[in-house]
mmJSON file of the N, C-alpha and C atoms, coordinates in Angstrom:
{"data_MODEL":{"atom_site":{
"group_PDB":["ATOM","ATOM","ATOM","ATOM","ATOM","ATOM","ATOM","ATOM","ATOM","ATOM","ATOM","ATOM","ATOM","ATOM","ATOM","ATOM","ATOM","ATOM","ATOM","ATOM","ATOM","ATOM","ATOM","ATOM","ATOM","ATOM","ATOM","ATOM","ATOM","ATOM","ATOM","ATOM","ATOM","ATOM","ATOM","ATOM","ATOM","ATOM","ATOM","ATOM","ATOM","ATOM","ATOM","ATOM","ATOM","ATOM","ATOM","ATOM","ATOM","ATOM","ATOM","ATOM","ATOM","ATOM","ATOM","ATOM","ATOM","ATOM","ATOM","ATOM","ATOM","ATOM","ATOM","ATOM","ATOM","ATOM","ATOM","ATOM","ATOM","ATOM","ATOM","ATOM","ATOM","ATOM","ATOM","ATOM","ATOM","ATOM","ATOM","ATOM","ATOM","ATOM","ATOM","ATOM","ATOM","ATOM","ATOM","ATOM","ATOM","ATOM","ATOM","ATOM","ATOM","ATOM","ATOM","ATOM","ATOM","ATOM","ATOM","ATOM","ATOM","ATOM","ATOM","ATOM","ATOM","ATOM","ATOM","ATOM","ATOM","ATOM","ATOM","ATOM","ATOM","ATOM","ATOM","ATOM","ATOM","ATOM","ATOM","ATOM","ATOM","ATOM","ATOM","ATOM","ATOM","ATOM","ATOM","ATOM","ATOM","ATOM","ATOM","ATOM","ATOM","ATOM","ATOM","ATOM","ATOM","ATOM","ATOM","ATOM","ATOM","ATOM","ATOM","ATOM","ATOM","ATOM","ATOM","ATOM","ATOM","ATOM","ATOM","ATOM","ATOM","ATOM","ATOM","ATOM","ATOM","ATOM","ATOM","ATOM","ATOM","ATOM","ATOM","ATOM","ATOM","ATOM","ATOM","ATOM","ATOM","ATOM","ATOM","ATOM","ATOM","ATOM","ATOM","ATOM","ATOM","ATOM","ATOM","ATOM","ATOM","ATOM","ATOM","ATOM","ATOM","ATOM","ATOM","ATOM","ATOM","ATOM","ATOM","ATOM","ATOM","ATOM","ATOM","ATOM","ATOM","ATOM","ATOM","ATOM","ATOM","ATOM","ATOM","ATOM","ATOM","ATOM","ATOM","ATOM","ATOM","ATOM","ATOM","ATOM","ATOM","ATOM","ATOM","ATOM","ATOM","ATOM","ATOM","ATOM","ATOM","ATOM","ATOM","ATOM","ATOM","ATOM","ATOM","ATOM","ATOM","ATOM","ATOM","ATOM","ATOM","ATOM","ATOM","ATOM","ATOM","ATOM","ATOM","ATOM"],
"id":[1,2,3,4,5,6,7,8,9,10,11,12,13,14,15,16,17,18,19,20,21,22,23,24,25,26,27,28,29,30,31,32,33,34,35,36,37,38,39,40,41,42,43,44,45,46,47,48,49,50,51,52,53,54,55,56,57,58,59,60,61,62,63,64,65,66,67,68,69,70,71,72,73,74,75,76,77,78,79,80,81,82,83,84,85,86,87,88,89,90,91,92,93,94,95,96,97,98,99,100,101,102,103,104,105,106,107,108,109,110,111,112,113,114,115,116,117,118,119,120,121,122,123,124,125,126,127,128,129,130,131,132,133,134,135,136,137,138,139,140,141,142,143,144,145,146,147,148,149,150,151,152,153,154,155,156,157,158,159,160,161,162,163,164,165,166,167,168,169,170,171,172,173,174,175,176,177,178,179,180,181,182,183,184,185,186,187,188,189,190,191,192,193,194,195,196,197,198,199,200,201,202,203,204,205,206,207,208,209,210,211,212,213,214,215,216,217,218,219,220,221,222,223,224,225,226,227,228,229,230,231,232,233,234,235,236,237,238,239,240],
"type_symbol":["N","C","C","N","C","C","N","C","C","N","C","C","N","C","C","N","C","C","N","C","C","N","C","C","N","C","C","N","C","C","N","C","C","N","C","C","N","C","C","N","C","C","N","C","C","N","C","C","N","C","C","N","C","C","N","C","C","N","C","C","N","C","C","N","C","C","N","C","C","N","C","C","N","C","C","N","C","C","N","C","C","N","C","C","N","C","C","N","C","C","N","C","C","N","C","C","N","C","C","N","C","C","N","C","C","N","C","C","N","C","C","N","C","C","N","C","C","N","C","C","N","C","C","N","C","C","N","C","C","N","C","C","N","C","C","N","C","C","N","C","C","N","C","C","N","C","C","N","C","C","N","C","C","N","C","C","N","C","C","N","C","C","N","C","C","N","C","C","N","C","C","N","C","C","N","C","C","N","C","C","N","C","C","N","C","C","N","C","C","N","C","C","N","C","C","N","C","C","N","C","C","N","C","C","N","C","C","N","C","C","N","C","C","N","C","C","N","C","C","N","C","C","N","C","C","N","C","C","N","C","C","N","C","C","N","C","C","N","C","C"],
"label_atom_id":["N","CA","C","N","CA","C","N","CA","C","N","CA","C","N","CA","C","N","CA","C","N","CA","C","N","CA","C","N","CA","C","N","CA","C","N","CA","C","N","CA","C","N","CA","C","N","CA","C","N","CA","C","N","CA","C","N","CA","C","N","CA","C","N","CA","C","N","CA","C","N","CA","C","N","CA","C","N","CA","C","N","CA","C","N","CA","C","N","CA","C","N","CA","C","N","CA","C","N","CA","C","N","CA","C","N","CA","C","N","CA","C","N","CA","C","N","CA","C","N","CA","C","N","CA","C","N","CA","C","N","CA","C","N","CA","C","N","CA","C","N","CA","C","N","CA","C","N","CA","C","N","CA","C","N","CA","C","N","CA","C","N","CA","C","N","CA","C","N","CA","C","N","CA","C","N","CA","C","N","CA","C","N","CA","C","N","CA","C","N","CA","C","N","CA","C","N","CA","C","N","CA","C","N","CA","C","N","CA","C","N","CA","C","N","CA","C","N","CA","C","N","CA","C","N","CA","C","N","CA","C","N","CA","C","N","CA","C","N","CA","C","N","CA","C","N","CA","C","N","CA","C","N","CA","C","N","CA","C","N","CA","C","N","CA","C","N","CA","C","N","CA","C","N","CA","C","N","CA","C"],
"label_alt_id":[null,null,null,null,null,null,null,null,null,null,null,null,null,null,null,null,null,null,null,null,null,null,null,null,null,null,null,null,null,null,null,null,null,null,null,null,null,null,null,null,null,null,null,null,null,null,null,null,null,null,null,null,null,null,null,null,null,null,null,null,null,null,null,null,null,null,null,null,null,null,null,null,null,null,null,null,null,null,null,null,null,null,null,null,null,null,null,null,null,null,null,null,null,null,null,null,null,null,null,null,null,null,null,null,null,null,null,null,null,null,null,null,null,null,null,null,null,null,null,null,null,null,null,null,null,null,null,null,null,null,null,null,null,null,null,null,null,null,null,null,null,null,null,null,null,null,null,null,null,null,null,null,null,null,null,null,null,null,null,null,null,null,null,null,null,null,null,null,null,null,null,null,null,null,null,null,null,null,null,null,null,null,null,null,null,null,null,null,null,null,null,null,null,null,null,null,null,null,null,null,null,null,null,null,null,null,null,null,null,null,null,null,null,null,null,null,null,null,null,null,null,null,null,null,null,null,null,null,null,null,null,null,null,null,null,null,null,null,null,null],
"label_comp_id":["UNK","UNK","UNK","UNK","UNK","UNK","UNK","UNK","UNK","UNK","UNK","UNK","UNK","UNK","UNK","UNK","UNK","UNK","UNK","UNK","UNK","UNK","UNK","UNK","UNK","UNK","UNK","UNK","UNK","UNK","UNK","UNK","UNK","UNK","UNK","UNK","UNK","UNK","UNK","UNK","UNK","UNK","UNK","UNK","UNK","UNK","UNK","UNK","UNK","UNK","UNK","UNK","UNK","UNK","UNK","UNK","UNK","UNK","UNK","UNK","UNK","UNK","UNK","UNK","UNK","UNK","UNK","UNK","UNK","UNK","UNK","UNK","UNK","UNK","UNK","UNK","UNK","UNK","UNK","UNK","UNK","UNK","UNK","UNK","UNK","UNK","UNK","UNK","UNK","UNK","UNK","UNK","UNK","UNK","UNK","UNK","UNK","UNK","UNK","UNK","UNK","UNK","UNK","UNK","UNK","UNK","UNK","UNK","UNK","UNK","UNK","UNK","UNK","UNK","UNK","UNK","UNK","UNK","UNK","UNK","UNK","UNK","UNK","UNK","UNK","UNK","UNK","UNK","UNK","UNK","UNK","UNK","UNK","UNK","UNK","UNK","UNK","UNK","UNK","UNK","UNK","UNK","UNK","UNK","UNK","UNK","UNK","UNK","UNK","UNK","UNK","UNK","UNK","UNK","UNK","UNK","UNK","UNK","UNK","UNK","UNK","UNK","UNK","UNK","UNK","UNK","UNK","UNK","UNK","UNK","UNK","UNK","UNK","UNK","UNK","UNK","UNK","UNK","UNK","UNK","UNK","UNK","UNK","UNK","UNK","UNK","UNK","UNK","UNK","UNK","UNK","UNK","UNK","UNK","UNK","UNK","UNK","UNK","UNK","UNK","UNK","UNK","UNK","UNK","UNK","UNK","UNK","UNK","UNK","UNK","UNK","UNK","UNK","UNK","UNK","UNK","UNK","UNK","UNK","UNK","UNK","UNK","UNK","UNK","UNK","UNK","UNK","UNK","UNK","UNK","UNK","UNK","UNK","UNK","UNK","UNK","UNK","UNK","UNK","UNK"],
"label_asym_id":["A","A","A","A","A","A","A","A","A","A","A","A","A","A","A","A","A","A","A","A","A","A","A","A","A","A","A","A","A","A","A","A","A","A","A","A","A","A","A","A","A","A","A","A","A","A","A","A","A","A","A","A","A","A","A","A","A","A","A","A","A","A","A","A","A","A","A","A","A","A","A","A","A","A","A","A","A","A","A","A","A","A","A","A","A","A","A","A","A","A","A","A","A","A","A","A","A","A","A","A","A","A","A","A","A","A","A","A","A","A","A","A","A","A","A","A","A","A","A","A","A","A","A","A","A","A","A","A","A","A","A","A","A","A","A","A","A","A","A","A","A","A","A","A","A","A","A","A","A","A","A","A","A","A","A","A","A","A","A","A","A","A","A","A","A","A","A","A","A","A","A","A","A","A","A","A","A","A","A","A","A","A","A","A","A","A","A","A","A","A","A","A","A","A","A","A","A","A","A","A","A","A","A","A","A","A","A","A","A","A","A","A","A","A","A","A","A","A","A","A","A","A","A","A","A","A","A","A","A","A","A","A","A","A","A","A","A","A","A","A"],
"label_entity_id":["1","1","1","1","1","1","1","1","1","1","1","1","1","1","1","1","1","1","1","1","1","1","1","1","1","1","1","1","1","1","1","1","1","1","1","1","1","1","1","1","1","1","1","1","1","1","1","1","1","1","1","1","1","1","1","1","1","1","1","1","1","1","1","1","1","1","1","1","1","1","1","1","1","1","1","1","1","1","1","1","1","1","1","1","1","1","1","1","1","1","1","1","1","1","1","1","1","1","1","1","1","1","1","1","1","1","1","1","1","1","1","1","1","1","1","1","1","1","1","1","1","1","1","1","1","1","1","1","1","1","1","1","1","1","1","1","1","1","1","1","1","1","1","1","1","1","1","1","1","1","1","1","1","1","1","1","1","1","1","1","1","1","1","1","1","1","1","1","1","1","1","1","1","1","1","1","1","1","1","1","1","1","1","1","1","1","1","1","1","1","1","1","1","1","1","1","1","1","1","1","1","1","1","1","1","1","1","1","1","1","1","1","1","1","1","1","1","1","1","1","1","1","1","1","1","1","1","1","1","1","1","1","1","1","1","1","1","1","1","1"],
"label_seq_id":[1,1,1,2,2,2,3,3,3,4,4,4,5,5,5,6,6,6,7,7,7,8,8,8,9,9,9,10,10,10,11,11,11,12,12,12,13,13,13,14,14,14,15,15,15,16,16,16,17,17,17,18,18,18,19,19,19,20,20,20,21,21,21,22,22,22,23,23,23,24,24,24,25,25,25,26,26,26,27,27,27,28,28,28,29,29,29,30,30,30,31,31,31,32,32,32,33,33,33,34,34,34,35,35,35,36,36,36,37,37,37,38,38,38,39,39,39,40,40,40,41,41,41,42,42,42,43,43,43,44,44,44,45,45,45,46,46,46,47,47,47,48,48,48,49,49,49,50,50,50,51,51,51,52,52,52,53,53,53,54,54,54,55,55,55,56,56,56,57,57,57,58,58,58,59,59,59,60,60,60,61,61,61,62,62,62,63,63,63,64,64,64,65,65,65,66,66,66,67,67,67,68,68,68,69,69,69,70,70,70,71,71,71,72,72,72,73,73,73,74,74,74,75,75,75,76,76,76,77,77,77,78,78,78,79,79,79,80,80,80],
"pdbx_PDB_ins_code":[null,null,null,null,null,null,null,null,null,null,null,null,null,null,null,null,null,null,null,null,null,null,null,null,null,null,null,null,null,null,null,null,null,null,null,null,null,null,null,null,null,null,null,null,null,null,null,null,null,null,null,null,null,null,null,null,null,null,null,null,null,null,null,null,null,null,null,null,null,null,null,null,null,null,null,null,null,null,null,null,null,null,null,null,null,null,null,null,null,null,null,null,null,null,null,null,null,null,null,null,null,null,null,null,null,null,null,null,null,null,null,null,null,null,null,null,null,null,null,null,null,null,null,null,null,null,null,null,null,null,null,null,null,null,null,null,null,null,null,null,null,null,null,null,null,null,null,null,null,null,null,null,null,null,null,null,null,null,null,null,null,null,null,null,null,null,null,null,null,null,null,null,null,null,null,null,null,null,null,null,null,null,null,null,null,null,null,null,null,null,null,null,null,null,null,null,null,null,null,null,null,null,null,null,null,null,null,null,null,null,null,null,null,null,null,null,null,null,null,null,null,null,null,null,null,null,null,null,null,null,null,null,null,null,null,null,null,null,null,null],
"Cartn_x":[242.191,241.082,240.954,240.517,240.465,238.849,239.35,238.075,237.427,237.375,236.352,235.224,233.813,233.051,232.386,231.135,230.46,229.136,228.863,228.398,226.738,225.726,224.135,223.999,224.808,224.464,225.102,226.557,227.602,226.433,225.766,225.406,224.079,223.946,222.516,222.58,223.689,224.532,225.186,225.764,226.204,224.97,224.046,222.692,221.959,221.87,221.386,222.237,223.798,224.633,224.408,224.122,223.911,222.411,221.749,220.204,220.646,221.52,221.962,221.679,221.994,221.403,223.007,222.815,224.405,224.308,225.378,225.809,224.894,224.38,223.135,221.626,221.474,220.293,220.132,221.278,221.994,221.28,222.073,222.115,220.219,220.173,218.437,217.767,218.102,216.867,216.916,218.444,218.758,218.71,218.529,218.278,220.11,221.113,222.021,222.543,223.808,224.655,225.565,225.886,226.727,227.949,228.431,229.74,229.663,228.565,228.643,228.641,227.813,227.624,229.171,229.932,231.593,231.791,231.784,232.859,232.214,231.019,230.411,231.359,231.112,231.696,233.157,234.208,235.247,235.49,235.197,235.039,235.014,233.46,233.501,234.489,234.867,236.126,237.327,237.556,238.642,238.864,237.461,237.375,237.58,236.69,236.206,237.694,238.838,239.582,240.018,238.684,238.704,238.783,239.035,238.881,238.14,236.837,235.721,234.255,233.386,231.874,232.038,232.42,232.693,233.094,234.373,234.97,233.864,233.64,232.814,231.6,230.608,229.9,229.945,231.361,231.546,231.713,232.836,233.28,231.559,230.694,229.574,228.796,228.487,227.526,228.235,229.557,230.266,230.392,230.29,230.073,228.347,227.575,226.22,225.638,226.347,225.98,224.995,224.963,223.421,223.453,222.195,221.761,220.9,221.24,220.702,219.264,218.49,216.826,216.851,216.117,216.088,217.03,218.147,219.413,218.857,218.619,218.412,220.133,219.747,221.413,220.378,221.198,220.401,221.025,220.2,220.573,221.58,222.102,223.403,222.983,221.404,220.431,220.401,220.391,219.52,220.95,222.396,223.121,223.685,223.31,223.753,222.871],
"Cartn_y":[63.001,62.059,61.536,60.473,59.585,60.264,60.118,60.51,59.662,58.418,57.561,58.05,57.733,57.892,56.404,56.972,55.853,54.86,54.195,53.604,53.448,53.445,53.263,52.472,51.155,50.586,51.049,51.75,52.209,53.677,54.09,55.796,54.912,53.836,53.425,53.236,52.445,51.696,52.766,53.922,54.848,55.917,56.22,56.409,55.75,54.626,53.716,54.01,53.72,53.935,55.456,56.04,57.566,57.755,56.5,56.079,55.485,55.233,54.669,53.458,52.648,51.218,50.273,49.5,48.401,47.765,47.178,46.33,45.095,44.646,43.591,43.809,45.361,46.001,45.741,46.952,47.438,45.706,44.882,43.634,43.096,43.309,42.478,43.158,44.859,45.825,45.538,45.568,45.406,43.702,43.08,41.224,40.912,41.667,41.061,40.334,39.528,39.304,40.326,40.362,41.103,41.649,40.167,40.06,41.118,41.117,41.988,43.62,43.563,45.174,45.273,44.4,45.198,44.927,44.12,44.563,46.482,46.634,48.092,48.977,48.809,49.508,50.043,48.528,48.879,49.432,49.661,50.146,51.564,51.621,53.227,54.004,52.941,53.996,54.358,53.118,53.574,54.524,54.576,55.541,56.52,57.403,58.553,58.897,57.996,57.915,58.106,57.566,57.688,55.84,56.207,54.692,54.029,55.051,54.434,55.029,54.524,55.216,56.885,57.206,58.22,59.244,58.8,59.438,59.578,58.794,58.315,59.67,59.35,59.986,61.544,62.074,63.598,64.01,63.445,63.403,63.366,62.826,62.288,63.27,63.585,64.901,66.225,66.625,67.943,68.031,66.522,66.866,66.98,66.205,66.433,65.432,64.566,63.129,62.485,62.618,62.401,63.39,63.125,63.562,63.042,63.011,61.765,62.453,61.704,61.214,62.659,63.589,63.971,65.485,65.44,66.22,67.831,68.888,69.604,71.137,71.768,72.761,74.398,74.975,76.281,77.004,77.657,78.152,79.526,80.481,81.13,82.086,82.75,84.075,83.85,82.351,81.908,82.589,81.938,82.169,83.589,84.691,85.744,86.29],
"Cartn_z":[138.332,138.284,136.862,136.624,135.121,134.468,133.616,132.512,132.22,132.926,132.66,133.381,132.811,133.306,134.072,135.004,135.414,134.92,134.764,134.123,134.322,133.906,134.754,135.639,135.692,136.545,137.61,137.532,138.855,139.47,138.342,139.228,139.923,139.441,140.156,141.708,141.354,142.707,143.61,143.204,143.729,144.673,143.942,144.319,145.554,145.119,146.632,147.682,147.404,149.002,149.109,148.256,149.33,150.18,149.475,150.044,151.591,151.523,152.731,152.802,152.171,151.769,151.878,152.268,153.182,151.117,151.085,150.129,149.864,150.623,150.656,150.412,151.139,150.705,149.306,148.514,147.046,146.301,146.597,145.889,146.025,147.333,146.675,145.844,146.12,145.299,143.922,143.577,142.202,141.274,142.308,142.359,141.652,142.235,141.965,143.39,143.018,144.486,144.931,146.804,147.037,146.397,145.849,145.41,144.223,143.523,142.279,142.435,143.841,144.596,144.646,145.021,145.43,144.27,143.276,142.049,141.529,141.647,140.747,141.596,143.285,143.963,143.994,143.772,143.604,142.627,140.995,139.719,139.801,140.79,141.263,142.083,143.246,143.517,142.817,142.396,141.173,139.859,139.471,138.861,139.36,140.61,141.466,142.255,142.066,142.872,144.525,144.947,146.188,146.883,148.162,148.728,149.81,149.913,150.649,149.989,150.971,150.301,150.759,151.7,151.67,151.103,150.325,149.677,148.1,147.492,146.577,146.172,147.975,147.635,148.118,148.423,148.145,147.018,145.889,144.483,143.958,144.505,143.108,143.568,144.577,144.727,144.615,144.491,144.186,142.585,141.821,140.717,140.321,140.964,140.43,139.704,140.157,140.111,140.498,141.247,142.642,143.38,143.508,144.818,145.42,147.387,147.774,148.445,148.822,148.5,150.199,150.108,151.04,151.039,150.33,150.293,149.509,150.034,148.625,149.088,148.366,148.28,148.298,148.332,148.653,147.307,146.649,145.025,145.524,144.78,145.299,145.873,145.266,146.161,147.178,147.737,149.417,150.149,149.294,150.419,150.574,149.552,150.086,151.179],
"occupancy":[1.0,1.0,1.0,1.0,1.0,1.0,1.0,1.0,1.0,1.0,1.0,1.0,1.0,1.0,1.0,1.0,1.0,1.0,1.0,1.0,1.0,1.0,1.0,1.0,1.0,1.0,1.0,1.0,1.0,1.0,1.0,1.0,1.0,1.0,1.0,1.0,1.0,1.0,1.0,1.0,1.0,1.0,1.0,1.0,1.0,1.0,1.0,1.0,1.0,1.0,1.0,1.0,1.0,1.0,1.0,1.0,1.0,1.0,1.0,1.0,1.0,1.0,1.0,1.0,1.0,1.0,1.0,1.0,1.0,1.0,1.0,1.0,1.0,1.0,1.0,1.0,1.0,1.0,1.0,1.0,1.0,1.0,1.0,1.0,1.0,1.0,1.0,1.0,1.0,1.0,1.0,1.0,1.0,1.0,1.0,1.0,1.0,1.0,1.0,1.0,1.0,1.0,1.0,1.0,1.0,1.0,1.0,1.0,1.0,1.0,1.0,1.0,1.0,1.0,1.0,1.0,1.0,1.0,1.0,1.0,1.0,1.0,1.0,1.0,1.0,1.0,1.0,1.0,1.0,1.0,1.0,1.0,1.0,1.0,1.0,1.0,1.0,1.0,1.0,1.0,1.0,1.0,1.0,1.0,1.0,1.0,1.0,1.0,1.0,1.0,1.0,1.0,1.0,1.0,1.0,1.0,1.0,1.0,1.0,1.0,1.0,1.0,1.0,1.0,1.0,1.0,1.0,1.0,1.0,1.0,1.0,1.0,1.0,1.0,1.0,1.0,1.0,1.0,1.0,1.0,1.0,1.0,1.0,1.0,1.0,1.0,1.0,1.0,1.0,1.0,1.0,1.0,1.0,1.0,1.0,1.0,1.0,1.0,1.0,1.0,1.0,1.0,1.0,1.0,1.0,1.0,1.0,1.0,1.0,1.0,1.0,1.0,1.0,1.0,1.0,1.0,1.0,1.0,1.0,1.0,1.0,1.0,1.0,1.0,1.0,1.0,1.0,1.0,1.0,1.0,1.0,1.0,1.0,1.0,1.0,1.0,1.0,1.0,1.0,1.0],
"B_iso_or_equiv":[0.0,0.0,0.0,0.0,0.0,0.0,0.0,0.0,0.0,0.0,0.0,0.0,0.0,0.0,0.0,0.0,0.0,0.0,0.0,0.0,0.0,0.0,0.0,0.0,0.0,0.0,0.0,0.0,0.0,0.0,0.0,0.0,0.0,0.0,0.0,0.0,0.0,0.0,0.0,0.0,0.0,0.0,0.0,0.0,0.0,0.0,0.0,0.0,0.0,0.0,0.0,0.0,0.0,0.0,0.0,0.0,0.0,0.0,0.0,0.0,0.0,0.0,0.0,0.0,0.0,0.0,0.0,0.0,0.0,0.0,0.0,0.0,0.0,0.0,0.0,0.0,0.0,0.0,0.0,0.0,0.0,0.0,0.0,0.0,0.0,0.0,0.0,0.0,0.0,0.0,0.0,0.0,0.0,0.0,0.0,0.0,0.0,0.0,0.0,0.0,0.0,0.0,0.0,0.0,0.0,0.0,0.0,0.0,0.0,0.0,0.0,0.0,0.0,0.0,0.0,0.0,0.0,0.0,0.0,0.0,0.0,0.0,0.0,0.0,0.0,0.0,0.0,0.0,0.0,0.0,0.0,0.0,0.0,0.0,0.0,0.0,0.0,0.0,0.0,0.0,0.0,0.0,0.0,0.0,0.0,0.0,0.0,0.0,0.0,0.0,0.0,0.0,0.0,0.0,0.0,0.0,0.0,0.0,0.0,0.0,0.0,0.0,0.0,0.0,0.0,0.0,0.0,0.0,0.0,0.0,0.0,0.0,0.0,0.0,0.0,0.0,0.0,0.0,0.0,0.0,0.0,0.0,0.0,0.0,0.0,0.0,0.0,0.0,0.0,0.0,0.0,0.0,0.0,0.0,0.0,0.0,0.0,0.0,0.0,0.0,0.0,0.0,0.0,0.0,0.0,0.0,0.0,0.0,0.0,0.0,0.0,0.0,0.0,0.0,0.0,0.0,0.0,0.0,0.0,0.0,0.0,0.0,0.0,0.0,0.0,0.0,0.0,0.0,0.0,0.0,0.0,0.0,0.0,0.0,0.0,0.0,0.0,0.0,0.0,0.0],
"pdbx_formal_charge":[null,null,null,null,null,null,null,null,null,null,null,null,null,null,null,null,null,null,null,null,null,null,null,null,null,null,null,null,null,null,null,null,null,null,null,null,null,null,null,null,null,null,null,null,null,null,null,null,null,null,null,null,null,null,null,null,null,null,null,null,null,null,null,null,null,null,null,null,null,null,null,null,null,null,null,null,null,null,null,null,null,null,null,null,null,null,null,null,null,null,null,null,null,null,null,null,null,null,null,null,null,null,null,null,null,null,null,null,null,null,null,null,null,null,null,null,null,null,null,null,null,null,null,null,null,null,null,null,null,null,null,null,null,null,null,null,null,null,null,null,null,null,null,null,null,null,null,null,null,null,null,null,null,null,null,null,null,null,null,null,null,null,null,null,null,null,null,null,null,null,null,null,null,null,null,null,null,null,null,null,null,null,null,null,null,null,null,null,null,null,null,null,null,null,null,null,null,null,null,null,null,null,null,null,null,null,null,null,null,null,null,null,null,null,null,null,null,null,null,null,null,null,null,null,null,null,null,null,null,null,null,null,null,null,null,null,null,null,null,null],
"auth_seq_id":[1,1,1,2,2,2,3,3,3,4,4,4,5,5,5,6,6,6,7,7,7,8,8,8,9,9,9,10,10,10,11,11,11,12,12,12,13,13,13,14,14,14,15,15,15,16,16,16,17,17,17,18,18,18,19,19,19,20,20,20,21,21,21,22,22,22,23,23,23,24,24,24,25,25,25,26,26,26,27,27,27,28,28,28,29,29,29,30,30,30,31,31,31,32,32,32,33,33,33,34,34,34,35,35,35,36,36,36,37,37,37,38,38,38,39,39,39,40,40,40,41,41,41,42,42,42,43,43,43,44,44,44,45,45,45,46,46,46,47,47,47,48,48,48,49,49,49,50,50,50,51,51,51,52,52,52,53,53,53,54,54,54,55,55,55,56,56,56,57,57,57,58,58,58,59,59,59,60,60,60,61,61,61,62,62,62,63,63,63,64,64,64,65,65,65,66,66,66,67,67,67,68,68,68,69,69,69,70,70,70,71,71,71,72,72,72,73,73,73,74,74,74,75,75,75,76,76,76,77,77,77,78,78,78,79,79,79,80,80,80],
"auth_comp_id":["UNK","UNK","UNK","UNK","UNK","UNK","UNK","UNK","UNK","UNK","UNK","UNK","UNK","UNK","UNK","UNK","UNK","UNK","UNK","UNK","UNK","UNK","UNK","UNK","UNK","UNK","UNK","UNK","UNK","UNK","UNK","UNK","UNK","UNK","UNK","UNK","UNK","UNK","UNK","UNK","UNK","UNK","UNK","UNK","UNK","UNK","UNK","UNK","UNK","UNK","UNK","UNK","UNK","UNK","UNK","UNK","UNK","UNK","UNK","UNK","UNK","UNK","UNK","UNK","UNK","UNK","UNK","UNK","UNK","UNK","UNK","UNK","UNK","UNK","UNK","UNK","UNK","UNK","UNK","UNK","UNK","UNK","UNK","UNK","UNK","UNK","UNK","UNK","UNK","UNK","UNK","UNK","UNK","UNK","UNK","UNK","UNK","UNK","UNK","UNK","UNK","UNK","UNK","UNK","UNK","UNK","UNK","UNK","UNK","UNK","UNK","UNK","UNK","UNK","UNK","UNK","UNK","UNK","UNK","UNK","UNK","UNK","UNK","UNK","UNK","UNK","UNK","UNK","UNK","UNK","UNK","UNK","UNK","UNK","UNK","UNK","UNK","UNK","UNK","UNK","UNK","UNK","UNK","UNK","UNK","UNK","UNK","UNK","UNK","UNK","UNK","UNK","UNK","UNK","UNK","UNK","UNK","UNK","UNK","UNK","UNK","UNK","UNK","UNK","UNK","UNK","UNK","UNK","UNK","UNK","UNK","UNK","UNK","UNK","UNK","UNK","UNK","UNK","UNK","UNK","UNK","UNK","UNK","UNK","UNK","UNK","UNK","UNK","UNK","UNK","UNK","UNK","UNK","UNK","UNK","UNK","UNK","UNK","UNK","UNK","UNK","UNK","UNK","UNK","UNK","UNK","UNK","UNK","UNK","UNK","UNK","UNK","UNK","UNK","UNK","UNK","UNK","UNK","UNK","UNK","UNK","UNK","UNK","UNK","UNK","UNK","UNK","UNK","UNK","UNK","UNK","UNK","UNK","UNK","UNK","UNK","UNK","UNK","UNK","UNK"],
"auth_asym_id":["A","A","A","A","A","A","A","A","A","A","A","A","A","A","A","A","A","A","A","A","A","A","A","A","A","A","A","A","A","A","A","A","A","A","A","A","A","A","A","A","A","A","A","A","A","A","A","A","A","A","A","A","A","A","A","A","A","A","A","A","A","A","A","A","A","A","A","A","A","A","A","A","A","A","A","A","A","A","A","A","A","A","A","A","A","A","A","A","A","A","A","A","A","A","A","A","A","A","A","A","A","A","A","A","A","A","A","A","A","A","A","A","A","A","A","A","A","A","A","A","A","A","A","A","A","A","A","A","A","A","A","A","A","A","A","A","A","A","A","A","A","A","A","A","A","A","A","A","A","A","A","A","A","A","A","A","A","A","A","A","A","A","A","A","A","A","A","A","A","A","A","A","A","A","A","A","A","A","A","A","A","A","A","A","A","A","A","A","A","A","A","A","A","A","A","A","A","A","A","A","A","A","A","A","A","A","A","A","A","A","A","A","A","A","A","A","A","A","A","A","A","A","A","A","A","A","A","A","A","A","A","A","A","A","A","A","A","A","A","A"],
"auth_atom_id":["N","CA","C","N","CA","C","N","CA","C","N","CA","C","N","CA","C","N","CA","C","N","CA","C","N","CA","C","N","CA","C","N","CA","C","N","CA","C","N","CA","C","N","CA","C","N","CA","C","N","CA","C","N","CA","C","N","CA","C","N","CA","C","N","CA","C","N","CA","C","N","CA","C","N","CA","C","N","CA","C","N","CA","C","N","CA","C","N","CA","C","N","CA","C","N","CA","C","N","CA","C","N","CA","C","N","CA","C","N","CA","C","N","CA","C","N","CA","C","N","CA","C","N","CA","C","N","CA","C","N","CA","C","N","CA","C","N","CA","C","N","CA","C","N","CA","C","N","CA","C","N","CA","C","N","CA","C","N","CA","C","N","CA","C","N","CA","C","N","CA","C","N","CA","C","N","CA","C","N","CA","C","N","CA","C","N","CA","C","N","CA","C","N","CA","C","N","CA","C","N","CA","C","N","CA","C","N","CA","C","N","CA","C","N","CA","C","N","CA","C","N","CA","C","N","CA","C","N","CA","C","N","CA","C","N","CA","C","N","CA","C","N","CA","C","N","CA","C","N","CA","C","N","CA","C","N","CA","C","N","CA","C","N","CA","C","N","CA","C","N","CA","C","N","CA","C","N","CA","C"],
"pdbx_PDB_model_num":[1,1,1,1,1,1,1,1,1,1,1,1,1,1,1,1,1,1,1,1,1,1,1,1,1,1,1,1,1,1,1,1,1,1,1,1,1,1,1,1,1,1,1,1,1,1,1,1,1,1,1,1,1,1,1,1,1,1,1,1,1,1,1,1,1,1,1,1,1,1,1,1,1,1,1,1,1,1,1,1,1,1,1,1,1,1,1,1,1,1,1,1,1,1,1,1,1,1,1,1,1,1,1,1,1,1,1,1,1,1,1,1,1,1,1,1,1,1,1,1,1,1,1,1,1,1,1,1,1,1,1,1,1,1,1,1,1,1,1,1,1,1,1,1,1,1,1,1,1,1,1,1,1,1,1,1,1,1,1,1,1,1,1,1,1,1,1,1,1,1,1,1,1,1,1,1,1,1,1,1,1,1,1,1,1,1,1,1,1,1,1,1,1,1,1,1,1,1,1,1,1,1,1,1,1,1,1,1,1,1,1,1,1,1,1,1,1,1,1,1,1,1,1,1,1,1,1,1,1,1,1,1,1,1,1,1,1,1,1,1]
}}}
């Protein structure tokens, strides 16, 4: 995986699609255009090296990137 990192506006954008928010949602909340939602998007997969939202948002929540609105993890006591 590349050592680039993501950028505020990409974890913002990355954030919303785990909000579950379509590419058009993403674009009004943020008052950009779609077109600009896929350039962050494609940026992000390329970085994350994955090639869907899917992929995206396993890499961003296994690193701790986000976490999406609703999502919580059980600390390591719960799971013994």
């Amino acid at each position: 995986m590349q050592q680039e990192f993501l950028t505020p506006k990409e974890l913002e954008i990355l954030q919303l699609v785990a909000n579950i928010l379509t590419n058009c949602q993403i674009a009004e909340k943020l008052k950009l255009s779609p077109r600009t939602v896929d350039n962050h998007l494609y940026c992000i997969y390329r970085k994350l090296e994955v090639k869907n939202r899917a992929g995206a948002l396993i890499i961003a929540i296994n690193k701790g990137l986000i976490i999406p609105d609703g999502l919580t993890f059980p600390n390591a006591a719960e799971i013994e």
